[in-house]
C-alpha positions in Angstrom: 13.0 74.4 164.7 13.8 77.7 165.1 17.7 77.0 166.3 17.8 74.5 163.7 17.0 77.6 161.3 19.4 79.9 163.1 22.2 77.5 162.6 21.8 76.8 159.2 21.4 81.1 158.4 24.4 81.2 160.2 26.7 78.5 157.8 25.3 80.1 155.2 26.3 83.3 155.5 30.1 82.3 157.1 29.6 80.3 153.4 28.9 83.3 151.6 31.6 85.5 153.5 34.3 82.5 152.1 33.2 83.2 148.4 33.2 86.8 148.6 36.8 86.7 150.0 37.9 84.4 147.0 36.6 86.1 144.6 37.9 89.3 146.1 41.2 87.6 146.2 41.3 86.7 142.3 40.0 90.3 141.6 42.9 91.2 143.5 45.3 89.4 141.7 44.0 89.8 137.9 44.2 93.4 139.0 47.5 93.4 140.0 49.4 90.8 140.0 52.3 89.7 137.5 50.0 88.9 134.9 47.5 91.5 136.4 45.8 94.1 134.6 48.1 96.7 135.7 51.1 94.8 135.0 49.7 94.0 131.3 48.9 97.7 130.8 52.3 99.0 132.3 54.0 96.2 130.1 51.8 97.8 127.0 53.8 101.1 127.9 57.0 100.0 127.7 56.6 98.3 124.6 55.0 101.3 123.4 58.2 103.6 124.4 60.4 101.0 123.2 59.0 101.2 119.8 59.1 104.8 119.6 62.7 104.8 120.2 63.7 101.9 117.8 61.5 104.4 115.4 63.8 107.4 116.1 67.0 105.3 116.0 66.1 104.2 112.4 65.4 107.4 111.1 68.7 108.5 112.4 70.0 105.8 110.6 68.5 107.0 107.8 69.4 110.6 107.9 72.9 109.9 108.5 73.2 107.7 105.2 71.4 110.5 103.3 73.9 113.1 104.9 76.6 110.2 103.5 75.1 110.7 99.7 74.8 114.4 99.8 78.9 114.6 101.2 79.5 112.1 98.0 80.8 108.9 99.9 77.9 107.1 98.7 76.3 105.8 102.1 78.9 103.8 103.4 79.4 104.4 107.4 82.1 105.0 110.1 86.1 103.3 109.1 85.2 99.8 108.8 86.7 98.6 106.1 85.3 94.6 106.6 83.3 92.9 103.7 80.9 95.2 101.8 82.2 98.1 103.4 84.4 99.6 100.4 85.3 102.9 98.8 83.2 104.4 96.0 84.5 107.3 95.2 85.3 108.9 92.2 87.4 111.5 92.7 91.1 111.1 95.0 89.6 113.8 97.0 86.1 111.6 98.4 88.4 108.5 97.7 90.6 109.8 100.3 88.5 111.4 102.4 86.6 107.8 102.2 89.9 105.9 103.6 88.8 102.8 102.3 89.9 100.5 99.6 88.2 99.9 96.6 86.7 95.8 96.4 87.4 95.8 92.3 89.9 97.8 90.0 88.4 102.0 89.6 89.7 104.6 87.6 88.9 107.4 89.4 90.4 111.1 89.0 92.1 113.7 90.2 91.4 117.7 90.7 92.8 119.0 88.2 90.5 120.8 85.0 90.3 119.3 82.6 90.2 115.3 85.5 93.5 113.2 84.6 92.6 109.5 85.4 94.2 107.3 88.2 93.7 103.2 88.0 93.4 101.9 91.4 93.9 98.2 92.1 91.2 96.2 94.1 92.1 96.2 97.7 94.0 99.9 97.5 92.9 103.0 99.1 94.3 106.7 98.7 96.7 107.2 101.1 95.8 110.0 104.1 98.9 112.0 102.7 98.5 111.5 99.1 98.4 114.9 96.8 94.9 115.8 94.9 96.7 116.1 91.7 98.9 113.7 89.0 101.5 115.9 89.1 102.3 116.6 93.1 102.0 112.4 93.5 98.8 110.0 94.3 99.7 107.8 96.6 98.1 104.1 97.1 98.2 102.3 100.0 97.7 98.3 100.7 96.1 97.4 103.7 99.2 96.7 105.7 100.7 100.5 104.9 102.7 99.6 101.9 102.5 102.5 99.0 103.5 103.4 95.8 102.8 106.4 93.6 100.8 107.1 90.4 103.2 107.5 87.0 101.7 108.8 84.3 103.0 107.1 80.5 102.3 105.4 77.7 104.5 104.1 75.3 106.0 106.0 72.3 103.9 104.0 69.9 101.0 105.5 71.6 101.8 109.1 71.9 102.7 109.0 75.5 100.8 110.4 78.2 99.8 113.6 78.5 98.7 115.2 81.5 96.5 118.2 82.4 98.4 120.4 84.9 97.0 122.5 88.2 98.4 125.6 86.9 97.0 125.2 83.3 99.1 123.9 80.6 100.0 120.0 80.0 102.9 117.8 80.5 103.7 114.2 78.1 105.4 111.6 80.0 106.7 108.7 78.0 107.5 105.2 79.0 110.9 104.3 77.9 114.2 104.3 78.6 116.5 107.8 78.7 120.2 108.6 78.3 120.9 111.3 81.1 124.3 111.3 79.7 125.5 109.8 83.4 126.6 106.6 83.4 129.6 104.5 84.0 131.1 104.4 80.2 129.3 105.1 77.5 125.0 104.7 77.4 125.3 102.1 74.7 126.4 99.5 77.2 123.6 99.6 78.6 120.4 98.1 77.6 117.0 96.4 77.9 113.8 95.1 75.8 110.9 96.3 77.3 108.8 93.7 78.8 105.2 93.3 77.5 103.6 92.8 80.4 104.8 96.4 81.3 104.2 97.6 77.8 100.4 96.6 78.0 99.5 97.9 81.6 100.8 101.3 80.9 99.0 101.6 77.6 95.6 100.2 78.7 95.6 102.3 81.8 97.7 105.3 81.0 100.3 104.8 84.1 101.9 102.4 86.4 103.0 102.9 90.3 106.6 102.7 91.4 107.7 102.3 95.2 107.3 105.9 97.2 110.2 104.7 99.1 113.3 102.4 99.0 112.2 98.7 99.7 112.4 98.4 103.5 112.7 95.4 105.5 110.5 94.9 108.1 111.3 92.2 110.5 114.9 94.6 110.5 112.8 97.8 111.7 110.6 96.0 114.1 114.2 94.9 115.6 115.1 98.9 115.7 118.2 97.7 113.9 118.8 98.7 110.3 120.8 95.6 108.0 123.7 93.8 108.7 123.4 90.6 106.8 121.8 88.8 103.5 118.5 87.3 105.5 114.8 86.3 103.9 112.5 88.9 105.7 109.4 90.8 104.7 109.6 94.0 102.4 107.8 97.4 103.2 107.2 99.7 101.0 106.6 102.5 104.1 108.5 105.8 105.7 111.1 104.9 108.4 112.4 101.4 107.2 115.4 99.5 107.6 116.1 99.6 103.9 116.4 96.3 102.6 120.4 96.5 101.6 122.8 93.0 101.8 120.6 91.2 98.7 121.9 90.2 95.3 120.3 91.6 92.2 118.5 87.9 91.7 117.4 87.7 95.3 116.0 91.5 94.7 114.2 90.4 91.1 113.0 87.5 93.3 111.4 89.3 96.0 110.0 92.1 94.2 108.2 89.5 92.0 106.4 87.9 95.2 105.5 90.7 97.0 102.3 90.8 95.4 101.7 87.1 96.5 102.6 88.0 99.9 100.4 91.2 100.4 97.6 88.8 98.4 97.0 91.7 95.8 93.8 90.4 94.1 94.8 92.1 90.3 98.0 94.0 90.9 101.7 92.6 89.5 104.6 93.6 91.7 108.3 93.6 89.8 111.7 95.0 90.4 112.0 98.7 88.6 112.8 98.0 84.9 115.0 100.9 83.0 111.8 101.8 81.8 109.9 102.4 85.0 113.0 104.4 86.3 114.1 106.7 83.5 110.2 107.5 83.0 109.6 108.2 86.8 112.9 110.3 86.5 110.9 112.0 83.6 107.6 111.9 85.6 109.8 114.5 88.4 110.9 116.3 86.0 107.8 117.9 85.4 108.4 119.9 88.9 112.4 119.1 89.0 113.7 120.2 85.9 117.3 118.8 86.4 116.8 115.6 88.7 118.3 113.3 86.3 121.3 115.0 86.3 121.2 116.8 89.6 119.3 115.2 92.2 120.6 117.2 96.1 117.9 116.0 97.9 118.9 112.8 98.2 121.4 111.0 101.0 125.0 111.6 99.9 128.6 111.8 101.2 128.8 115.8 100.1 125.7 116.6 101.0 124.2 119.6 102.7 124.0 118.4 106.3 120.1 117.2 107.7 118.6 116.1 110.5 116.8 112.6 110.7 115.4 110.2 112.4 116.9 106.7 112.9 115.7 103.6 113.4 115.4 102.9 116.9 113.2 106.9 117.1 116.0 108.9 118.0 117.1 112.3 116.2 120.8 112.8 114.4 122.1 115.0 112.0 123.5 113.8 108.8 126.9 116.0 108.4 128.4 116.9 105.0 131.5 115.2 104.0 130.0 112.2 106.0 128.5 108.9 105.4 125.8 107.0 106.9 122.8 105.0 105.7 119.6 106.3 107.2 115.8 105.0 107.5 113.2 105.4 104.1 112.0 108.2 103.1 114.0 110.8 105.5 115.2 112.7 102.9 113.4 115.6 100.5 110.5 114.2 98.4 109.8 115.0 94.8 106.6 114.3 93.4 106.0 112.2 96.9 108.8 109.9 95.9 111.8 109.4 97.7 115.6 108.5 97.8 115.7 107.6 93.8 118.9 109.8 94.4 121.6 109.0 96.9 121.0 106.6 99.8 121.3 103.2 98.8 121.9 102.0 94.9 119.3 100.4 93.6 119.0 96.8 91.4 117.0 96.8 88.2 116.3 94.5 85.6 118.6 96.4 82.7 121.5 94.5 81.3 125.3 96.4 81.2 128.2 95.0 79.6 131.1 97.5 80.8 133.7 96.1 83.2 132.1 95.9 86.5 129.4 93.4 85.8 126.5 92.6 84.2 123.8 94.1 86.5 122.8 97.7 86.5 122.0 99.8 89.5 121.4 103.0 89.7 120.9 106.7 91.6 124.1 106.8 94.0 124.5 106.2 97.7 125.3 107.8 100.9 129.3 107.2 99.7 128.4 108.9 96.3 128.4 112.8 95.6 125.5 114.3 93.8 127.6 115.4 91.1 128.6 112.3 89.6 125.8 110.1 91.1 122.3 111.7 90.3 119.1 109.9 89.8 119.5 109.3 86.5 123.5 107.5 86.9 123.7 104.2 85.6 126.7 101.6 86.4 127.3 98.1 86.0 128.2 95.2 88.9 128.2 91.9 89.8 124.9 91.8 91.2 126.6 91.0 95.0 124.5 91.6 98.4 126.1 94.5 100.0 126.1 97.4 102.6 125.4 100.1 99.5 123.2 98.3 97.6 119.4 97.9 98.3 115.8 98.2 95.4 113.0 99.2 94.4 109.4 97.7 93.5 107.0 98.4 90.8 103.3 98.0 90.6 101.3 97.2 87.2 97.4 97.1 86.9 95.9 94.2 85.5 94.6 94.4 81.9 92.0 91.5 82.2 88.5 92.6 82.5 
């Protein structure tokens, strides 16, 4: 009996030895195992730190867009300029400083005291070089680097527009057409009813925009080759063009029309400079160019004072006097951040002429022309034929719908 009991002692303790090593085994692994209480509690940490650093992330977040509202750009962040990212602004300074366009038509204004008032068309910002004031030139830009600058008018019915200058005083600008007393036979063979559409943007908004430069062609300038036939290719409205030359006054009226369809401007009108538009951004200059009307050297002529420039394949020359050559947009001196309304090419408008040489009117002289006789402000009539010397220029009217 007493083996018996000695056996059975024995079982029961190997027995009891088994349990205690699996339960010391699933100690073991709720301890630390993957789902152990280490793990959990390590796991708990990480989450913890985690948090902590989403937390400070946020609030970074959060300063930056109140440092964004105390710097007046209203909270929006970094240069995206994709949907719901758009300028708010109100002044061209944080417009520009913003460099983003504006989702819906803004009058903003400029830094003059007392403000003048600039309409900017949906999808437009302020150009990285445009001037702070009216008077030096706000510039616009599309989003594909097309620009125009700010002209200040109303019509004559309405007073004109007057304009608050930097240096104190004030300047009226009126939108009509001038007699410069240079043209090609006598001013009353010239003429033109001024269109309505024109006529009400001006009035309701107290401006219009007219091309910075010379239309430009840009298939032509991708090519590094500046214009040698009449072809259908894209305008650009930008610095260091081909300039669209070889187009007939209709193909000119016709492009200059569908520009806006082509950029997809949401509000803005696009149309080849009337007499109007001209002789009023002629007028516009004058504010800071007394004379360019009747005298305008910085332009591209045969007699002109010799400049360097650079052509269109990136290369520097110099532009002799006594010499003739057509050269890339907006190479020549700038008033008022507009270019080459002087010398260059001749440019197509909408104004009728009934003197000998045709019924179409250009105007401002080319590279062929001398300043003297061929300012800004010359008229003279032709047959409205695509050639070498002849090339346009594009206006830009605000919408008047609300």
């Amino acid at each position: 009996p007493n083996r018996k009991l000695f056996y059975w002692q024995t079982i029961s303790n190997f027995l009891y030895i088994i349990v205690l090593l699996i339960l010391a085994g699933v100690a073991i692994s709720l301890t630390i195992g993957q789902n152990g209480i280490f793990a959990r509690a390590q796991n708990a940490v990480n989450v913890y730190e985690q948090a902590a650093t989403n937390e400070q992330s946020e609030l970074g977040k959060a300063e930056d867009i109140m440092d964004e509202y105390l710097n007046g750009n209203g909270g929006n962040q970094g240069g995206d300029t994709g949907d719901g990212d758009y300028n708010t602004g109100t002044t061209v300074e944080e417009a520009k400083n913003q460099n983003k366009p504006f989702e819906n038509d803004t009058t903003i204004t400029d830094s003059c005291t007392p403000a003048n008032s600039i309409r900017v068309p949906a999808g437009f910002k302020i150009a990285e070089d445009s001037a702070l004031t009216v008077e030096d030139g706000v510039v616009i830009e599309d989003k594909d680097g097309n620009q125009f600058v700010w002209i200040p008018a109303k019509t004559e019915a309405e007073g004109g527009a007057t304009i608050n200058l930097a240096a104190g005083g004030t300047a009226n600008v009126v939108y009509r057409r001038t007699d410069f007393g240079k043209q090609n036979g006598n001013y009353s063979n010239y003429s033109e009813t001024m269109p309505s559409d024109e006529e009400a943007s001006v009035n309701a908004w107290g401006g219009y925009y007219i091309g910075r430069f010379e239309a430009g062609d840009k298939e032509s300038t991708e090519a590094k080759t500046m214009r040698s036939a009449s072809q259908e290719n894209t305008i650009t409205i930008k610095k260091d063009q081909a300039p669209y030359n070889y187009i007939t006054q209709a193909n000119a009226k016709i492009k200059a029309e569908g520009m806006d369809d082509v950029q997809e401007y949401a509000t803005a009108t696009t149309k080849l400079v009337s007499s109007y538009a001209w002789d009023t951004a002629i007028s516009y200059i004058q504010i800071k160019n007394s004379d360019y009307g009747t005298n305008s050297p910085e332009g591209n002529y045969y007699n002109s004072n010799s400049f360097t420039y650079t052509d269109i394949t990136g290369a520097s020359q110099t532009k002799n006097n006594n010499s003739s050559t057509f050269v890339p947009t907006g190479q020549t001196t700038a008033v008022s951040n507009i270019y080459d309304m002087g010398g260059n090419l001749w440019e197509y408008t909408t104004e009728s002429s009934s003197d000998d040489y045709g019924p179409y009117v250009d105007r401002g002289g080319d590279s062929y022309s001398t300043y003297d006789n061929n300012p800004a402000g010359y008229r003279i009539g032709n047959g409205g034929y695509a050639g070498s010397s002849f090339g346009f220029r594009v206006t830009l009217y605000c919408s008047t719908e609300s």
